[in-house]
C-alpha positions in Angstrom: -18.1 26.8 22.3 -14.5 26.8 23.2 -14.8 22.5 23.6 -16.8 22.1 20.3 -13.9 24.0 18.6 -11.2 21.6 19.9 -13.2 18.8 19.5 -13.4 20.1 16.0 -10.2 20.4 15.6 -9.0 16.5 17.0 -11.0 15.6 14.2 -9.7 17.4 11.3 -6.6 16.4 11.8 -7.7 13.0 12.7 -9.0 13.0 8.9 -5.7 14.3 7.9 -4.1 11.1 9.5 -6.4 8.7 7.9 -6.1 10.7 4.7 -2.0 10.5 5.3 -2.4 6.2 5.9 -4.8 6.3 2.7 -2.1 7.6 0.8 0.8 5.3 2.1 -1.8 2.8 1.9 -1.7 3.0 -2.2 1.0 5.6 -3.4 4.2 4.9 -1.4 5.1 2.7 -3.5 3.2 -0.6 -1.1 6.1 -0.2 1.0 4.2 -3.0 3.3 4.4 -5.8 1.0 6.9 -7.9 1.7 7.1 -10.2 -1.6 10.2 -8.2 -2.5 11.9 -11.3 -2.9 15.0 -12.5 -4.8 13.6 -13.9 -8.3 13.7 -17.6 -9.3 17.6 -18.7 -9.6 18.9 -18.9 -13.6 22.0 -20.2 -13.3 24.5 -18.1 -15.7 27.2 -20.2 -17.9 29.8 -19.0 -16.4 29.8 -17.9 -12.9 32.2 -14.7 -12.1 34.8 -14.7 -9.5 33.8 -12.9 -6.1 35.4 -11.4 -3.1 33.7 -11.1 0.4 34.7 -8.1 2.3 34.0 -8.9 6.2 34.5 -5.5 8.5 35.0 -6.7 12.1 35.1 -4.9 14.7 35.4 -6.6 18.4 32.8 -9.5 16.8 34.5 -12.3 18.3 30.9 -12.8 20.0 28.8 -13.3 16.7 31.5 -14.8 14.9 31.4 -18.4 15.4 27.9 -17.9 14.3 28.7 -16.2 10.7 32.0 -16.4 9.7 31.8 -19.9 9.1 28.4 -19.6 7.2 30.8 -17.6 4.4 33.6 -20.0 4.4 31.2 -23.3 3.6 29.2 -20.8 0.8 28.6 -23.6 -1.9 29.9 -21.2 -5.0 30.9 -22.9 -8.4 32.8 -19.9 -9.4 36.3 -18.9 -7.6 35.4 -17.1 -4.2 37.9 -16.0 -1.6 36.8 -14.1 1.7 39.1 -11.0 3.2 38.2 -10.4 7.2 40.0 -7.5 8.2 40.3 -7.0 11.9 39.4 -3.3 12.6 41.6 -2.8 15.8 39.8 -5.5 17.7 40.6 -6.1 21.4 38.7 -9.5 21.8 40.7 -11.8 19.4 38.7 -11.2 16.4 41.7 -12.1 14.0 42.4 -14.7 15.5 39.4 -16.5 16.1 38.8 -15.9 12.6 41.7 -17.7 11.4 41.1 -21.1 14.0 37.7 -20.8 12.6 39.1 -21.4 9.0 42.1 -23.9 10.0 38.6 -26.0 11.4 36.4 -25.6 9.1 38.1 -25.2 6.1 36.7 -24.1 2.8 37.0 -20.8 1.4 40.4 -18.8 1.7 40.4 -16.5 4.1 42.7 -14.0 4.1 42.9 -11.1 7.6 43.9 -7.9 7.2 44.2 -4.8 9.5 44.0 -1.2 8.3 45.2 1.2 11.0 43.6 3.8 12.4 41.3 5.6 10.0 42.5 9.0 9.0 40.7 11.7 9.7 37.3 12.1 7.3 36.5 8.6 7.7 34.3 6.4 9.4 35.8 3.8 10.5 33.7 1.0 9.0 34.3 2.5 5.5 38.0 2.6 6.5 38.3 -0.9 7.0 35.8 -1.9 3.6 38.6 0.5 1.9 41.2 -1.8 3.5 39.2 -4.6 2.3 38.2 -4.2 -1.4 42.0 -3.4 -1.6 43.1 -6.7 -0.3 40.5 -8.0 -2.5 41.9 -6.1 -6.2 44.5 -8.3 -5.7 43.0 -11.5 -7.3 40.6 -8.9 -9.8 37.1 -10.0 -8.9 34.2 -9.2 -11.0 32.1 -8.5 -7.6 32.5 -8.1 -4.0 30.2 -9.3 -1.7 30.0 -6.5 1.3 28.9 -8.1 4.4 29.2 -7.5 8.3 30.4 -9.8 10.8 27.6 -11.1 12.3 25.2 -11.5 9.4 24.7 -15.7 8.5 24.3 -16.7 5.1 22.8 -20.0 3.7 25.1 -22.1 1.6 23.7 -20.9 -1.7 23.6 -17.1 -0.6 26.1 -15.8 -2.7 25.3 -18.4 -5.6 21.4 -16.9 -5.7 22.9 -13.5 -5.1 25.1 -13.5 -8.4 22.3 -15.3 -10.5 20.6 -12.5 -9.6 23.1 -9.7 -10.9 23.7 -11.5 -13.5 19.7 -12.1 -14.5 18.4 -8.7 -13.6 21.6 -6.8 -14.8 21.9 -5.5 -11.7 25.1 -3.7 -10.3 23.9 -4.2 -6.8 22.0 -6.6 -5.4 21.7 -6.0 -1.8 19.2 -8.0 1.1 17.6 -7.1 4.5 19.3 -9.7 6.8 16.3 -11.0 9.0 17.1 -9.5 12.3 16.6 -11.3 15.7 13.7 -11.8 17.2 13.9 -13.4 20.5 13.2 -11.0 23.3 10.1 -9.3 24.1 12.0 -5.9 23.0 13.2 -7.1 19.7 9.9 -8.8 19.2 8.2 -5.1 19.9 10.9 -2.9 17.5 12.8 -5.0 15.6 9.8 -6.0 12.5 9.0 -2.3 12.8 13.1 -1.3 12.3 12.4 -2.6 8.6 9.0 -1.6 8.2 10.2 1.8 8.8 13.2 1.7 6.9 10.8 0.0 3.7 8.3 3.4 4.3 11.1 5.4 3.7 12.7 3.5 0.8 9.7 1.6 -1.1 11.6 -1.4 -2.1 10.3 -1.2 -5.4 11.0 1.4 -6.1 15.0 0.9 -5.3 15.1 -1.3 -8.5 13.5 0.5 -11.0 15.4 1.9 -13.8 15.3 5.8 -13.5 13.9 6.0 -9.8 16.2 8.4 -7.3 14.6 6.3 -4.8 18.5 4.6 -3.4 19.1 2.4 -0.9 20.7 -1.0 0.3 21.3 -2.9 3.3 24.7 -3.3 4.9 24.6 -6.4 5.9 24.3 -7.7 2.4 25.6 -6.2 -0.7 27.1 -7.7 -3.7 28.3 -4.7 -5.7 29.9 -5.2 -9.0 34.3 -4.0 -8.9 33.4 -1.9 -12.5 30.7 -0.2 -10.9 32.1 0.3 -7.6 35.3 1.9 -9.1 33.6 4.3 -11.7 31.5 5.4 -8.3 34.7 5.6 -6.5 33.1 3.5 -3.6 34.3 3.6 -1.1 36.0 7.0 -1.3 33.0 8.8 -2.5 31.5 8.0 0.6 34.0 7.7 3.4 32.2 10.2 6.2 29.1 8.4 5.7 27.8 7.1 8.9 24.4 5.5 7.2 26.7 3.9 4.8 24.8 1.7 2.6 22.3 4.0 1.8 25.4 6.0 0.9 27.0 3.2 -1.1 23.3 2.8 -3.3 22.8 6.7 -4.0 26.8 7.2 -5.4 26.0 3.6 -7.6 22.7 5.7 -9.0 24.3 8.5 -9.2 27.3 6.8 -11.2 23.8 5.3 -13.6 24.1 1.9 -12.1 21.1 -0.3 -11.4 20.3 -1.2 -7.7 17.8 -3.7 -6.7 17.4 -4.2 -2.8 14.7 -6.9 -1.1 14.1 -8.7 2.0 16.1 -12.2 2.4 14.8 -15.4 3.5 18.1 -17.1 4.2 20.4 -14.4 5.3 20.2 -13.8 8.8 21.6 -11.2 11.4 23.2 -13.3 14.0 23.8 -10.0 16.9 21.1 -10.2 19.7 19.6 -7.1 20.7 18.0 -8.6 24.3 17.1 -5.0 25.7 15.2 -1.9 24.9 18.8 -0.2 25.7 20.3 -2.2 23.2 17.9 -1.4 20.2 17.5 2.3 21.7 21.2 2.9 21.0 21.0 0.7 17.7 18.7 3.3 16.2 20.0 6.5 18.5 23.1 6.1 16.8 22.8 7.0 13.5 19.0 8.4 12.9 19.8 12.1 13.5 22.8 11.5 10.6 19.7 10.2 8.6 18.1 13.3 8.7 21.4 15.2 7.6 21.4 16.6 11.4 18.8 19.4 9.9 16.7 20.9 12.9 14.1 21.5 10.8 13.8 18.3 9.1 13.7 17.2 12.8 11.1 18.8 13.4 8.9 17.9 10.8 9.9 14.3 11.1 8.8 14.0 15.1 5.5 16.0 13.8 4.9 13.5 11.3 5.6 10.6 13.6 2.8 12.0 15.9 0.3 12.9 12.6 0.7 9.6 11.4 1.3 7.2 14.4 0.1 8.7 17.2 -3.1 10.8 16.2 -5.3 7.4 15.3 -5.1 6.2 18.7 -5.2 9.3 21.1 -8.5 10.4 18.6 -9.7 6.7 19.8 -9.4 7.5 23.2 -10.9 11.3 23.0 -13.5 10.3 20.8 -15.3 7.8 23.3 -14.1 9.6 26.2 -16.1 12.7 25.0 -18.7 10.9 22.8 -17.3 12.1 19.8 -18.2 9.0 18.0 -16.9 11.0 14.5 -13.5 10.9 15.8 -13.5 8.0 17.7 -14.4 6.0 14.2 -11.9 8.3 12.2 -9.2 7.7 14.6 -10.3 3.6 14.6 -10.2 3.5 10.4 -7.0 5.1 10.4 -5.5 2.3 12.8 -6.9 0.0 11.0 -5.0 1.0 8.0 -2.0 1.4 9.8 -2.3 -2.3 11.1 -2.9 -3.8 8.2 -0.1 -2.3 6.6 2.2 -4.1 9.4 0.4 -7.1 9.3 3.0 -8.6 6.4 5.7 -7.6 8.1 5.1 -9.5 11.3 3.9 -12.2 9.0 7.6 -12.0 7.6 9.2 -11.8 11.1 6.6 -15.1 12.3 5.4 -12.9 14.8 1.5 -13.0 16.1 -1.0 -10.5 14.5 -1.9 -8.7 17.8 1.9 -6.6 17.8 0.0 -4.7 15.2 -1.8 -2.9 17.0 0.6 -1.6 19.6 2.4 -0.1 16.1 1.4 3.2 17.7 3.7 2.5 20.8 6.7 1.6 18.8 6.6 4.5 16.6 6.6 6.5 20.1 10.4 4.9 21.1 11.2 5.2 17.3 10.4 9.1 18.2 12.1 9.5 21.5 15.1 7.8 20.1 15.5 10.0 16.7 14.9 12.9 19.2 17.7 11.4 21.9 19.5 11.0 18.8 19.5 14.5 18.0 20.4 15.6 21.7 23.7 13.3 21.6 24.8 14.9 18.3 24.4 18.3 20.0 26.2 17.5 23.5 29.2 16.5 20.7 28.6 12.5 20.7 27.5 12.2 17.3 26.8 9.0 15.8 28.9 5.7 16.3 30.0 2.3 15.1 31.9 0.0 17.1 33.0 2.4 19.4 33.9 5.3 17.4 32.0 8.3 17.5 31.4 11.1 15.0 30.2 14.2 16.0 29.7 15.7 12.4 30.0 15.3 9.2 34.2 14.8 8.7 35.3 14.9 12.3 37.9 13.2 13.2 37.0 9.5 15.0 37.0 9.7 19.1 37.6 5.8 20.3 35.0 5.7 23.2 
């Protein structure tokens, strides 16, 4: 009685999971579609003058790789780049400066900001720094960009025909992240699968959605807009800061369109499972507003949604259950199909959809690990400055 009861109840909420992937499947906006794209190029009449903000922090590594990749940018319109040099210990200034003397093309101008004051992130400090170099020469946008993130030499060309087309007051892209190693192979497509779960793409660009986001990496923000939303004041304790950045541009009743690039790469490797572990560690617990309860329901819905299919799988043919077992099969199905594009995206082979399950696990153990750091007063982090909560004041680690 007592094992037809629990088999009972592996099944129920086995057809809760599929019933959960069913819905993702058509009513989270098809999050797994990746033809989020920018659209064909119309060239406006007159193209705008633009300002690149580059934060760098210690990126004398990556720079070589992207720094130059700005500096060539094929842009009819004026264009002037502003690197400032966050208290680097590696040469980052100057290796930015030898890389303009040789290759030449845009200005680049390098600025340093001090030592953030207290209720900043650092990151934000430095953008602040930045865009304030940059009001100098009165841009119509600045392109937002980090330090190891390559662009294409039409990137900022197809990202202002953009704006201009779609009337857009950000127009922000999902860098294409490494994937070299076995570990970024394994978490990295699933990183932006996640993140596109969360924030259905689509939904980011249409008019009267509170759906906000953007990606770092990539944002050309017009100056209008980002003054009347006070970026990047608004937002200066903001650890997760482009999300930040796209909810005060909503808020201000601006128009944010967000999409996955296919010539704007991120240039960082991530060659270990530590590596990517302390990419996502950093800042997930800060995504769910360090709320203990919204922890909670997140690491439950993890193991509904991700977990459930497979371990109903396993119990269902281990106890000739074949209702479960089949259940627990159609619901990772679903959930592999869904992550089929993705890979697709990332020109990775079809059978890493499957081990989806597996990921989701780390992405668990890592938003719990998360959690545990905030609480033993680590907090989140960037570059080696930590945050312990919402305000504090930056610890250099």
């Amino acid at each position: 009685m007592g094992q037809t009861a629990g088999v009972s109840a592996l099944l129920w909420i086995t057809v809760v999971s599929l019933a959960a992937w069913c819905w993702l499947l058509l009513c989270q906006g098809f999050f797994w579609r990746t033809d989020v794209r920018l659209p064909p190029r119309r060239e406006p009449d007159a193209w705008p003058s633009v300002c690149v903000v580059v934060p760098a922090r210690d990126e004398a590594a990556v720079l070589s790789a992207s720094l130059p990749s700005l500096l060539t940018q094929d842009y009819p319109g004026r264009a002037e780049v502003f690197l400032v040099d966050d208290g680097s210990t590696d040469g980052t200034g100057e290796l930015a400066r030898e890389l303009a003397r040789r290759h030449g093309g845009l200005p680049l101008t390098v600025g340093a900001p001090g030592e953030p004051p207290a209720g900043w992130t650092g990151k934000l400090w430095a953008v602040r720094h930045g865009i304030g170099l940059a009001r100098v020469r009165d841009p119509e946008y600045l392109l937002l960009t980090d330090a190891d993130i390559a662009h294409a030499p039409d990137s900022l060309r197809a990202l202002v025909a953009a704006a201009r087309a779609g009337g857009f007051d950000v127009v922000s892209q999902m860098a294409r992240l490494r994937v070299e190693s076995v570990w970024e192979r394994l978490v990295v497509p699933a990183f932006v699968y996640f993140f596109a779960q969360l924030y259905p793409f689509r939904w980011i660009g249409r008019r009267g959605s509170r759906t906000a986001a953007a990606a770092g990496g990539c944002v050309l923000l017009r100056t209008a807009t980002a003054e009347k939303a006070r970026i990047p004041d608004a937002i200066r304790h903001a650890v997760i800061d482009d999300v930040a950045l796209a909810r005060a541009v909503k808020g201000a009743g601006g128009h944010v369109w967000l999409g996955l690039a296919d010539r704007v790469d991120s240039v960082r490797p991530y060659p270990r499972l530590h590596d990517l572990w302390r990419m996502v560690s950093r800042s997930a617990y800060a995504q769910l507003r360090h709320n203990p309860l919204l922890l909670l329901g997140t690491v439950a819905g993890l193991a509904l949604v991700y977990l459930v299919p497979p371990a109903a799988v396993v119990a269902g043919a281990a106890g000739g259950t074949a209702a479960t077992a089949v259940t627990g099969a159609a619901a990772w199905a679903v959930m592999s199909g869904t992550y089929l594009p993705m890979l697709r995206y990332y020109r990775q082979p079809p059978w890493l959809a499957p081990l989806l399950p597996f990921t989701a696990l780390l992405y668990l153990l890592m938003t719990v690990d998360s959690a545990v750091q905030h609480y033993r007063g680590r907090g989140a982090a960037w570059k080696g400055r930590t945050y312990a909560r919402p305000g504090a004041v930056p610890d250099e680690g």
